[in-house]
N, C-alpha and C positions, 0 to 999 in steps of 0.2 A: 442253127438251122431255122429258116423259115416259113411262113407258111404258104409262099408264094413258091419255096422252094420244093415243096410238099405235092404242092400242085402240079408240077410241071414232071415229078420223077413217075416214073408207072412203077406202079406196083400188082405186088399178085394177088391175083384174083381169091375172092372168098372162098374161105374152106367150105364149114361145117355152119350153120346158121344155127345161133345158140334162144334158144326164149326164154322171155324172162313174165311175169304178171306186170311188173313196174319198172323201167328204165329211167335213172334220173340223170340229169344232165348235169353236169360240174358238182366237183367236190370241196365248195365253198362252205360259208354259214349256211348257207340254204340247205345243198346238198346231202350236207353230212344231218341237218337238223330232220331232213328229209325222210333219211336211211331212220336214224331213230325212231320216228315217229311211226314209221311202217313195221320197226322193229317189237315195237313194244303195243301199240294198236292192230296192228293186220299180222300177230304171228304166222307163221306159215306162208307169207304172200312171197314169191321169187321176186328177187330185184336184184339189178346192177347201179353201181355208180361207175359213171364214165365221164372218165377227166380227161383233159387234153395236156396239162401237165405233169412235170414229173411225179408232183405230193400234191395234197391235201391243201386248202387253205382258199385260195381264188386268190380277192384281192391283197390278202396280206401275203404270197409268196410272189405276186407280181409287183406288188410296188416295193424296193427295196433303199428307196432314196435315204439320206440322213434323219433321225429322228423319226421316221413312219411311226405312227401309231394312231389310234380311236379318234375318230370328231363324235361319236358317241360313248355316253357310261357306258361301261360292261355291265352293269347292274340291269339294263334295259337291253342293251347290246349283246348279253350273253343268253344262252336260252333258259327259260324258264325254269328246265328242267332241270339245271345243274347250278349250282350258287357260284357267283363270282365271289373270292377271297382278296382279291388283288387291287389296289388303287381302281379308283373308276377309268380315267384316262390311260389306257394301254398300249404297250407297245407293239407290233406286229408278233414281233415271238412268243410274247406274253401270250396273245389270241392263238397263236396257234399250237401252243401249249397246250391251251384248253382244250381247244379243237380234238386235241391227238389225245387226251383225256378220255373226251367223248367216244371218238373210235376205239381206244381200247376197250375201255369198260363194257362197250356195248357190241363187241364181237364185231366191229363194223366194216375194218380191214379187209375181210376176204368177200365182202361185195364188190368193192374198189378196184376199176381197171384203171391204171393212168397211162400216159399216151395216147389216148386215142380221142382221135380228134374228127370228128363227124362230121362226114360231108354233105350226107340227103338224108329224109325222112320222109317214109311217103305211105302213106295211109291208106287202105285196103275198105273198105265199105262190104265187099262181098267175104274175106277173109275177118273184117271187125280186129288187125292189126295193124301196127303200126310196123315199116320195115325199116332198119336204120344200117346205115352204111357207114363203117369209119375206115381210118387210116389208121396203124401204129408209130406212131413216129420213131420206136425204137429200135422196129425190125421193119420196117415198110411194109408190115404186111397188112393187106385187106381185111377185112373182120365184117360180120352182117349179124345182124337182132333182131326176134321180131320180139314188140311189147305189145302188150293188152292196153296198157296206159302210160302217156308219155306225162316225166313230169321236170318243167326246164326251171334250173337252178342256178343258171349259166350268167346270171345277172343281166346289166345292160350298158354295157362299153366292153368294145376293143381293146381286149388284155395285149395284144400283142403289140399295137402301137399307140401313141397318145395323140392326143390336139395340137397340133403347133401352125397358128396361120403361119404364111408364107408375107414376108416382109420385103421388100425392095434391097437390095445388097450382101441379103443374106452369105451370100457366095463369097463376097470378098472380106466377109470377117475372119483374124487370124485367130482368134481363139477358137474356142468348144464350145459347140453347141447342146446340148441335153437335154432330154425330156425325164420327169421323176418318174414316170412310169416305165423307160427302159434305161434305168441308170446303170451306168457302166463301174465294171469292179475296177476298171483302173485308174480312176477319175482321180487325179489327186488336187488336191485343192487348198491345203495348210500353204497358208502365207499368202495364200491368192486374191485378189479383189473379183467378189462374183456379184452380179447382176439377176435376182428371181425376176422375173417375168409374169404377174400375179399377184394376187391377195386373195385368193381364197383357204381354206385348211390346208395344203398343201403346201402353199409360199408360208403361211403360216408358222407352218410345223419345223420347213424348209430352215429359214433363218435362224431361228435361236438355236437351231442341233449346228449349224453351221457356223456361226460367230464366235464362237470358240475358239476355231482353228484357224481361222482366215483374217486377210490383212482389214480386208474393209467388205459386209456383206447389204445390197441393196435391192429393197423391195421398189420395182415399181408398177406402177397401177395405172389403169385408165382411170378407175373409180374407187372412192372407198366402201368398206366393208362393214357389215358388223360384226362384232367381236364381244362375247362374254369373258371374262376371268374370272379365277377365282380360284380357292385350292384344292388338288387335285387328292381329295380326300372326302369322303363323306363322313359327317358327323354323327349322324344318326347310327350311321353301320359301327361306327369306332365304339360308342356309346353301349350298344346292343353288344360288342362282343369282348367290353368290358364286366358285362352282366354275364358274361359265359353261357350265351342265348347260341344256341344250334345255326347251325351256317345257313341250314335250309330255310331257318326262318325269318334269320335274318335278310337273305337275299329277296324272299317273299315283302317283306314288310318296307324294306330299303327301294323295291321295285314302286310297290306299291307308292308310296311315298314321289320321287320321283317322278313317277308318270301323273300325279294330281300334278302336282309343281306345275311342270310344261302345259298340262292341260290349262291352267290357269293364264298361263303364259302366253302360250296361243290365242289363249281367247282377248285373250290385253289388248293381243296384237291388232287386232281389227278393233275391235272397240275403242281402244285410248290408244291408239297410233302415236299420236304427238307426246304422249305422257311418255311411253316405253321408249322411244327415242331419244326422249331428251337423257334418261336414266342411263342407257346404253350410253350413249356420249360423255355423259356426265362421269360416269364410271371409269371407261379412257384417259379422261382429262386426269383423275387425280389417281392414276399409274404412270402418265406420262408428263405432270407438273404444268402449273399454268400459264409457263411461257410457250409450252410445243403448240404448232398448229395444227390443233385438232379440226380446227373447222375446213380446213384443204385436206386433210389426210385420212382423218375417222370421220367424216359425216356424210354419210350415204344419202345418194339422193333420192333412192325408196322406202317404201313403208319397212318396219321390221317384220321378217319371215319370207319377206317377197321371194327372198336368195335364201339361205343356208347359211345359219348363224353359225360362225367360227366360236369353238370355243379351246381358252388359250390358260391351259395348267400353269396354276402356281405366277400367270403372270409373265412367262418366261419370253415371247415376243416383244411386250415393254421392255422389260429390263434388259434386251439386247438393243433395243434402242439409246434408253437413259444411258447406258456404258458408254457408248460412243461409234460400237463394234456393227452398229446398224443400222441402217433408216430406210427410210420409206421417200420417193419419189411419186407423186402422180399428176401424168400428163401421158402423152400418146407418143408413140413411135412413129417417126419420117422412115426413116430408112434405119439400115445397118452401116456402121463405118466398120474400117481395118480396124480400129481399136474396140467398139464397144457399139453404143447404138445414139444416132441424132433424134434429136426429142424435136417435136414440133413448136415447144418453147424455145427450138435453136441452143438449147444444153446439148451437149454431149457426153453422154458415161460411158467412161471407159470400164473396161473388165475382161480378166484373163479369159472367164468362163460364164456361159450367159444360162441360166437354166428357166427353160422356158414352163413354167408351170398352168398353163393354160386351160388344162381341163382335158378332157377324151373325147371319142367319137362314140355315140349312142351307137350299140350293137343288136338290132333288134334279131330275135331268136338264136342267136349266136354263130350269125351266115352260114346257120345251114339250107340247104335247099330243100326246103317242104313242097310237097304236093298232095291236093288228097284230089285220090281217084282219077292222079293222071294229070291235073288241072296244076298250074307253079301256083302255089299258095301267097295272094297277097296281100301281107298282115295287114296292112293300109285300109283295106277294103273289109275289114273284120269290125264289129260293133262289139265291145269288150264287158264280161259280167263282171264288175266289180275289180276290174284290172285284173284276174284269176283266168277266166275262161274266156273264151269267142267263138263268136257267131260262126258257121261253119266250121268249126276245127273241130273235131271229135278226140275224145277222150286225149284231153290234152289242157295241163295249167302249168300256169306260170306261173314265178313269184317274182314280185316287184315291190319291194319295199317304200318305204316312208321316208320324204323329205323332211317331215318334222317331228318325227319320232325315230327311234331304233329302228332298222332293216330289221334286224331280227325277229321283231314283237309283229312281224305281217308274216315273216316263215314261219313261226310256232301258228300263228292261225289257219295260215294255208293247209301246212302240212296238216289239222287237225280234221280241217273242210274236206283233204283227198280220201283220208281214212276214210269218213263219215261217207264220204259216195262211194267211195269201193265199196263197201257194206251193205251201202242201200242196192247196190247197180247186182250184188248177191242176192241180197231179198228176193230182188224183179226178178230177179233170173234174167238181167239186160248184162248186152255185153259191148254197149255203145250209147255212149250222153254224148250230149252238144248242148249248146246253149240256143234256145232262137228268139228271136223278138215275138211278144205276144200281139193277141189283138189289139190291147189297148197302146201296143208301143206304136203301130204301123206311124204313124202322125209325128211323132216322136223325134226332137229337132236332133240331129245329130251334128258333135260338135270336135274340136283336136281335143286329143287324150286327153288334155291338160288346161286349166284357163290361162289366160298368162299373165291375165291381171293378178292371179293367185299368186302363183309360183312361174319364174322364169330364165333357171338359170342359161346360159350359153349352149350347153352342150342338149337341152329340151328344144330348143328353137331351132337350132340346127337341124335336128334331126326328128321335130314333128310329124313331119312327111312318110316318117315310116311307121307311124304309131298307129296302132287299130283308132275306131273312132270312140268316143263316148257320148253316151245321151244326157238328157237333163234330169234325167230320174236319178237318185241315190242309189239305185242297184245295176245301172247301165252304166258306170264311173268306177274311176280308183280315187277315190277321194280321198285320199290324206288324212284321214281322220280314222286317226286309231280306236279316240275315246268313245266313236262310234258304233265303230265294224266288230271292235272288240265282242261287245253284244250283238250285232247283226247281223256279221257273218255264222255264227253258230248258233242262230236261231234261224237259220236258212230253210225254205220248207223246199226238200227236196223232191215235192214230187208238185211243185208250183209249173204251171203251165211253161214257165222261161228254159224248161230243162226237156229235152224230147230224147226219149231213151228206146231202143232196138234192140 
């Protein structure tokens, strides 16, 4: 059942309107990391989590293709509060093992609605609530909420369908088409010749769990990628619990560790561009031996970081290449033929089954329909505090994670920032924040979410258009810099002019 299908059924009208102090949106990393945090900081505050699917997890129950697992450590990737014991590179089930760890341990279960999936939210200025409107997708029944504080966990893509442009003959291809985000249980594929559509962690991941079984499996690109390897072990962690060192401290010390690394990394990145490039490359060439052509296949035509560095366990991408059982193509699609797909090099690959890995569609607020005080709320038109809150939206944050860090290491901060204001919005005895631009901002160039000379992958540009705006101050942005906000954000002076509380 769909959501288009959801739409069109009527359903019954709302019972009983239940309140809660916090309603969070989706029962992802964020979510659940969410619930904790409110758990264990704000004892006594009422809250719901409200997922639109059947369990727990977000993107690891939604993507179910071959091989799914982490393009980040769990080490950075898991939260703070709980020690990863497990390889860094994880598998879907792995993470939501953990996940279901966290809810039990921490009573987290009977907050959790699932099915319900939320059509409006619309904010009350005289009431100082939030009212939320969902569906049950399990009984079609109407449901209604009011929260004191909305907090959306809901990520930013469309779980329900993926990216796939529309290609010239699509129609007359006699194979399967697939996207990994709604992969199908019946897909069978041993002995088959398949064609990815992609190179980023996905086609990535895609290939090597799939060359195994298949007659011949082929990556093809417009452009190439960067790619780390390496094994899918930490050393330090192995070392530390050789010493029979506590997990907790281990995961502390292993994080820590870690997150200098990439800070380091990062910083290469713009500084010796050319240096870490070449290393990157260099690195490729001697997994994949020095007759492959790496300078058509691995050598991206951007800086490193620009895109979202693929990183590939144990090597396993290469050595489905060196086998035989893989390779990589990159050039551009003409059309689709009945067998496979025409290449504007005039190649044609054929393949039973084509899996288009392409990327998603940016999902800004999780389409629901907000309004405050009557007015449709247009996130576009919103100026964003630290990619957390915005300009006009009352008591209401998001969480958006890090391109070049762990998602998770901006949810443990978020979720620390909402505590810290629920507490202070008690203090005041306020029962409504906003963010608003100060005096000294009015002047204040405002610019897209995102640079693009910074970071730009496909599915940011696409969907720019719907992203609040940011300014050029460090606290008017989501700036991607953890090693920053880590310290910033929770040195935040919450009673700083940029916050107007009722």
């Amino acid at each position: 059942m769909n959501d288009a299908t959801l739409a069109t059924r009527p359903a019954s009208a709302p019972g009983r309107t239940e309140h809660v102090d916090v309603l969070i949106v989706g029962a992802g990393i964020s979510g659940i990391g969410g619930a904790y945090h409110l758990t264990t900081q704000r004892p006594g505050t009422s809250f719901v989590v409200l997922e639109a699917q059947a369990d727990f997890g977000g993107t690891w129950r939604t993507h179910r293709y071959p091989g799914i697992r982490s393009d980040s450590d769990l080490h950075t990737f898991g939260y703070r509060f709980k020690p990863w014991t497990g390889v860094p590179i994880a598998t879907a089930d792995e993470i939501r093992h953990y996940m279901g760890e966290v809810i039990a341990d921490n009573d987290l279960a009977r907050h959790i609605r699932y099915h319900h999936r939320i059509t409006a939210a619309r904010w009350s200025s005289a009431a100082r609530l939030w009212t939320i409107e969902a569906i049950r997708s399990d009984t079609d029944e109407a449901v209604r909420f009011t929260a004191s504080f909305l907090w959306m966990c809901q990520g930013y893509y469309r779980h329900e369908k993926g990216y796939t442009p529309h290609w010239e003959g699509m129609e007359t291809y006699r194979g399967r088409i697939v996207h990994p985000q709604t992969w199908p249980e019946d897909l069978e594929y041993a002995g088959k010749n398949v064609l990815v559509i992609g190179s980023g962690a996905t086609a990535a991941t895609l290939v090597p769990a799939m060359a195994k079984d298949v007659a011949h499996i082929t990556m093809l690109q417009r452009s190439p990628t960067y790619f780390r390897s390496g094994r899918n072990a930490i050393a330090l962690a192995e070392e530390l619990r050789e010493l029979q060192v506590d997990e907790t401290w281990i995961h502390e010390i292993v994080r820590r560790r870690i997150l200098r690394d990439q800070a380091l990394f990062t910083e290469r990145t713009f500084r010796e561009p050319d240096a870490v490039r070449a290393e990157l490359i260099a690195a490729v060439r001697a997994e994949l031996g020095p007759d492959y052509d790496v300078a058509t296949h691995f050598t991206p035509r951007y800086r490193p970081w620009r895109q979202r560095l693929a990183f590939v366990p144990d090597g396993d991408l290469f050595k489905g290449i060196v086998s035989g059982k893989a390779s990589v193509v990159t050039d551009r699609i003409e059309r689709f033929t009945e067998a496979g797909v025409m290449l504007v090099s005039g190649r044609e690959l054929k393949a039973d089954i084509v899996v288009t890995a392409t990327g998603f569609d940016l999902c800004v607020l999780g389409d629901i329909a907000f309004t405050i005080d009557g007015r449709k709320l247009d996130f576009a038109d919103t100026v964003t505090w630290r990619g957390i809150m915005f300009t006009g939206v009352p008591n209401l944050v998001w969480v958006f994670g890090y391109f070049r860090a762990s998602w998770t290491l901006r949810a443990d901060l978020v979720g620390d920032f909402v505590c810290r204001m629920l507490g202070h919005m008690q203090a005041k005895g306020a029962r409504q924040v906003e963010v608003a631009l100060r005096e000294e901002d009015r002047d204040m160039k405002l610019l897209p979410w995102i640079d693009a000379e910074n970071f730009n992958p496909g599915y940011m540009l696409r969907g720019m258009h719907l992203l609040p705006k940011r300014g050029d101050k460090a606290e008017w942005a989501h700036t991607q810099d953890y090693w920053t906000e880590k310290d910033a954000i929770p040195a935040t002076d919450l009673d700083d002019a940029a916050f107007v509380y009722r």
